[in-house]
PAZAPA-4460 file (N, C-alpha, C; in steps of 0.05 Angstrom, whole numbers, plus 32768, in hexadecimal, padded with zeros to 4 digits):
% residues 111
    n_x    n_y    n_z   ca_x   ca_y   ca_z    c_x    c_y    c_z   seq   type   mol
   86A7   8D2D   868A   86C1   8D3A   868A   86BD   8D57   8684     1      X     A
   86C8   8D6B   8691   86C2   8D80   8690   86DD   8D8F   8688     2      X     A
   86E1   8DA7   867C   86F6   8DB1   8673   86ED   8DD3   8676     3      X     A
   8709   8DE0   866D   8708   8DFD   866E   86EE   8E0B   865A     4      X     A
   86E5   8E17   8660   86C7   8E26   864A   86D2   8E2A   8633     5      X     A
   86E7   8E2B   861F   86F5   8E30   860A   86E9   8E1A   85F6     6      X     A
   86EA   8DEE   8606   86EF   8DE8   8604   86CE   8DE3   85F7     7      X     A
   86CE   8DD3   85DF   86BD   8DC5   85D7   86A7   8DB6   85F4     8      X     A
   8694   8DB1   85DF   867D   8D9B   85EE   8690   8D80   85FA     9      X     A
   8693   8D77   8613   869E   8D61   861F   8697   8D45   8610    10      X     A
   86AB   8D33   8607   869B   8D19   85F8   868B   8D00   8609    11      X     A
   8681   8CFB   85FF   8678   8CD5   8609   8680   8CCF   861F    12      X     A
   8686   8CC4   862C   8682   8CB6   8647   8693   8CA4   8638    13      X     A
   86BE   8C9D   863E   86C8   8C8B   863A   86D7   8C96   8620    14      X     A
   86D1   8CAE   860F   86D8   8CB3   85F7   86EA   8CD0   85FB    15      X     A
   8703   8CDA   85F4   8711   8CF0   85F4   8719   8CF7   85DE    16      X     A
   870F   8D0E   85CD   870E   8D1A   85B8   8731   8D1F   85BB    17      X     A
   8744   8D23   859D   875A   8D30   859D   8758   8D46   85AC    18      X     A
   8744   8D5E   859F   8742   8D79   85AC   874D   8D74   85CA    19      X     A
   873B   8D5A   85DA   873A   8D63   85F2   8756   8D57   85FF    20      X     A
   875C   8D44   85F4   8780   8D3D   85F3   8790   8D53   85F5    21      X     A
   8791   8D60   85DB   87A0   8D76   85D4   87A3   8D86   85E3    22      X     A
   8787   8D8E   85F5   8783   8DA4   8611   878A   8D9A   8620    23      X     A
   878F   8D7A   862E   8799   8D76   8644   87B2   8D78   863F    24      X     A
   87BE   8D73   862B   87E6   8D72   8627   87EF   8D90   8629    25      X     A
   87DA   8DA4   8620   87DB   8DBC   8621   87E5   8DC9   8637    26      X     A
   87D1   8DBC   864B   87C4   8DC4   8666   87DD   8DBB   867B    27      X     A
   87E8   8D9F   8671   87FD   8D91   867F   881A   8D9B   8670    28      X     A
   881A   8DA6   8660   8833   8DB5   864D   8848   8DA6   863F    29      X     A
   8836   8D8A   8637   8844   8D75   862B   883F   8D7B   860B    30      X     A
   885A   8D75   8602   885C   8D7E   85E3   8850   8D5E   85D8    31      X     A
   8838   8D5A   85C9   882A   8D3F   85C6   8823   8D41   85A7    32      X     A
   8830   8D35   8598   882F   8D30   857D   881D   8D26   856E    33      X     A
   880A   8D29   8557   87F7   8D25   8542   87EF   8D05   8554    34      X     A
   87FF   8CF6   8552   8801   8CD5   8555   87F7   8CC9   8574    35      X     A
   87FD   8CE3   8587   8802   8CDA   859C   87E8   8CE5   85A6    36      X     A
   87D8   8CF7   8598   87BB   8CFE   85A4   87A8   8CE5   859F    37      X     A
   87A7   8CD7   858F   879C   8CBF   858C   879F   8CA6   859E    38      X     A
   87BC   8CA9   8599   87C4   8C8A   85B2   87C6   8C97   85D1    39      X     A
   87C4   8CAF   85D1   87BE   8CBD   85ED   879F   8CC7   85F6    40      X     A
   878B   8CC1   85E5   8772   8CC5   85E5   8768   8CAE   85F5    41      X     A
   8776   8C93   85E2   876A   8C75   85EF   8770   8C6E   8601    42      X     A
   8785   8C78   860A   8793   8C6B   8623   8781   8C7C   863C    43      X     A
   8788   8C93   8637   8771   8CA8   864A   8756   8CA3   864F    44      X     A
   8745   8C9E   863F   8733   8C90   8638   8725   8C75   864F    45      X     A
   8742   8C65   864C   873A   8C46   865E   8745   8C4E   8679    46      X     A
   8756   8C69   8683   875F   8C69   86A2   8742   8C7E   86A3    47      X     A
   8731   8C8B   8696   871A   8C9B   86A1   8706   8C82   86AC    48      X     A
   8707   8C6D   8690   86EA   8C56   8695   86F4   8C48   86B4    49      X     A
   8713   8C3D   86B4   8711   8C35   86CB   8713   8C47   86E5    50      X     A
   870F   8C5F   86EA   870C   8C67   86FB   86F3   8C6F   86FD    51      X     A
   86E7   8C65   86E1   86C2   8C73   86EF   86BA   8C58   86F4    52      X     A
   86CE   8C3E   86F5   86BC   8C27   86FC   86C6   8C22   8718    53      X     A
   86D7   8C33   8725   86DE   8C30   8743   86C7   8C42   874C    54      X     A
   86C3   8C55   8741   86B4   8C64   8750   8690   8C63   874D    55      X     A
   868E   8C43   8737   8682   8C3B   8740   8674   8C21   875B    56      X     A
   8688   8C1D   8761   868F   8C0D   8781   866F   8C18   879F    57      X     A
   8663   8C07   87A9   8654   8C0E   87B7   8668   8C0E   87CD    58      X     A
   866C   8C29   87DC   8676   8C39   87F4   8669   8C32   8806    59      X     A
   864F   8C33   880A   863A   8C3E   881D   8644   8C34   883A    60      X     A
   8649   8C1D   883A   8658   8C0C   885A   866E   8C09   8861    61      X     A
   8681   8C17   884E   86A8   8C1B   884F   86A2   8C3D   8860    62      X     A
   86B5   8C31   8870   86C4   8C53   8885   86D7   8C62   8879    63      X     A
   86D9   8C76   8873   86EB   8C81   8869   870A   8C81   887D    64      X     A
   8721   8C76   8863   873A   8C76   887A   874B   8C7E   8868    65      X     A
   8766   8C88   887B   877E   8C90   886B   878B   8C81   885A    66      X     A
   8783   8C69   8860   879F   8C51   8859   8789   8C34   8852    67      X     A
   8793   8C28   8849   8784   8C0F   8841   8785   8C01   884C    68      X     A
   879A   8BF8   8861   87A6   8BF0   886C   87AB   8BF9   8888    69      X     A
   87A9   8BE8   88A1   87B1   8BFE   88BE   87CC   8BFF   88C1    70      X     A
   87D6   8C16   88C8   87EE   8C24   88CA   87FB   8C19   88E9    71      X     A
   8813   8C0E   88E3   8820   8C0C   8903   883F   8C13   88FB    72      X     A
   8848   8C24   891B   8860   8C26   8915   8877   8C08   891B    73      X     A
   8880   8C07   8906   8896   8BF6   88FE   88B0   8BF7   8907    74      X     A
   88B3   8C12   8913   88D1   8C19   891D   88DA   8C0D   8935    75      X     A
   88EA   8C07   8936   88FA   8BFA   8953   8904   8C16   8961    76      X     A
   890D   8C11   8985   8917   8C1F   898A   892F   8C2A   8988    77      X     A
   8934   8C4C   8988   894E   8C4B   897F   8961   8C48   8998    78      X     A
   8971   8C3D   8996   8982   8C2B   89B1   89A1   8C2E   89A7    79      X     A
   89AE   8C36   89B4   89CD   8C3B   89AC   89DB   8C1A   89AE    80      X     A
   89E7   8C19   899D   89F9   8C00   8992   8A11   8BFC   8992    81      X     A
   8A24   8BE7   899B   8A42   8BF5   898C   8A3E   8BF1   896C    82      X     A
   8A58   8BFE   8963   8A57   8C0C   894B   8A74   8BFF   8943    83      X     A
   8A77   8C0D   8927   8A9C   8C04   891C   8AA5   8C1D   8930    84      X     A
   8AC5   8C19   8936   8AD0   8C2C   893B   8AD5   8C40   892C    85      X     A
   8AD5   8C55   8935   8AD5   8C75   8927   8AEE   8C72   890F    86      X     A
   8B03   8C6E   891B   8B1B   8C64   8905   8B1B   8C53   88EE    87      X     A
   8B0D   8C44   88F1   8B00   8C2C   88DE   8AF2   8C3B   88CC    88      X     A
   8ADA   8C46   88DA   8ACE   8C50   88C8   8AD7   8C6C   88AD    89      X     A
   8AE9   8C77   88BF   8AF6   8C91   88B0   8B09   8C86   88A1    90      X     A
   8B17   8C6D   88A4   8B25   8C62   8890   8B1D   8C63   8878    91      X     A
   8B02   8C59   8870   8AFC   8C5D   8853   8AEE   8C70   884C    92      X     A
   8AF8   8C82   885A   8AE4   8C9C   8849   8B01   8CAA   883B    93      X     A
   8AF7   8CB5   882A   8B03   8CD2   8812   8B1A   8CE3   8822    94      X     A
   8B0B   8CF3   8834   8B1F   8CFC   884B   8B0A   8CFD   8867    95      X     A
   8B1E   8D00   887C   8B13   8D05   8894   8B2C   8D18   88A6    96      X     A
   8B0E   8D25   88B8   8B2A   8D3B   88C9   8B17   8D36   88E5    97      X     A
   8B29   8D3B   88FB   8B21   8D45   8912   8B0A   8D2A   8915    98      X     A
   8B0F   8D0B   8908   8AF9   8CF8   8916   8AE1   8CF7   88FE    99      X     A
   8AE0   8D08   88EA   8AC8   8D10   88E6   8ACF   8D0F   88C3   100      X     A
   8AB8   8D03   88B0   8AB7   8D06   889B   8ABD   8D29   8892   101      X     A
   8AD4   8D25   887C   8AD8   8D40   8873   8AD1   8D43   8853   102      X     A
   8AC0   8D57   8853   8AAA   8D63   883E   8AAF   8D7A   8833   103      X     A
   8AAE   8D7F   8814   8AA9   8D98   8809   8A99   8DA9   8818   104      X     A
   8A9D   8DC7   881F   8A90   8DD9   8826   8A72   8DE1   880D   105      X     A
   8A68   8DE3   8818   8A4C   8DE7   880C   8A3A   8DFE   8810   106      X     A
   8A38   8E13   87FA   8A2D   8E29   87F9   8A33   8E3E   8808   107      X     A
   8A46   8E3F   880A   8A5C   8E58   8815   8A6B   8E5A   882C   108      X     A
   8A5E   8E43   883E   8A5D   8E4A   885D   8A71   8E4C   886C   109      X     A
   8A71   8E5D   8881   8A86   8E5C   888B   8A96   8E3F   8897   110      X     A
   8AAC   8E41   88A6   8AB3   8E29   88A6   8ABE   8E26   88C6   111      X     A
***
């Protein structure tokens, strides 16, 4: 684990000093309390171990891909439908003018 040059000697393999807590909450601008560098040390701690045990995984015969999964599009075509009638629908709106949902004006615009 490597840190800013300020920062102390890096710990153990699996182990996060407060100091180095304290610099990451620093670093991330989280206000992290006496109590919470401790229970935030261990927890940090076991998501570093398990990510150095993914990255211990043999690669050598996996292809690199975007997705884990193959990607297909899902969409149907878009195809015009009948619909409710326009009346129907403007019935339950707030207001309507001219056919058409009627809306607060928004950020000055003309009209």
């Amino acid at each position: 684990m490597e840190f800013h040059r300020s920062m102390s000697t890096p710990s153990p393999k699996g182990h996060l000093t407060r100091d180095e807590v304290a610099h990451l909450a620093h670093l991330s601008r989280l206000a992290v309390s006496e109590e919470e560098l401790d229970l935030f040390a261990g927890q940090l701690a076991a998501v570093l171990d398990a990510v150095a045990e993914v990255g211990k995984a043999d690669v050598t015969d996996v292809a690199p891909t975007t997705h884990a999964v193959p990607m297909t599009n899902v969409m149907r075509p878009d195809v015009a439908r009948p619909s409710l009638p326009c009346d129907v629908v403007l019935a339950g709106a707030p207001a309507a003018e001219d056919g058409r949902f009627r809306v607060p004006r928004i950020l000055g615009e003309e009209s």
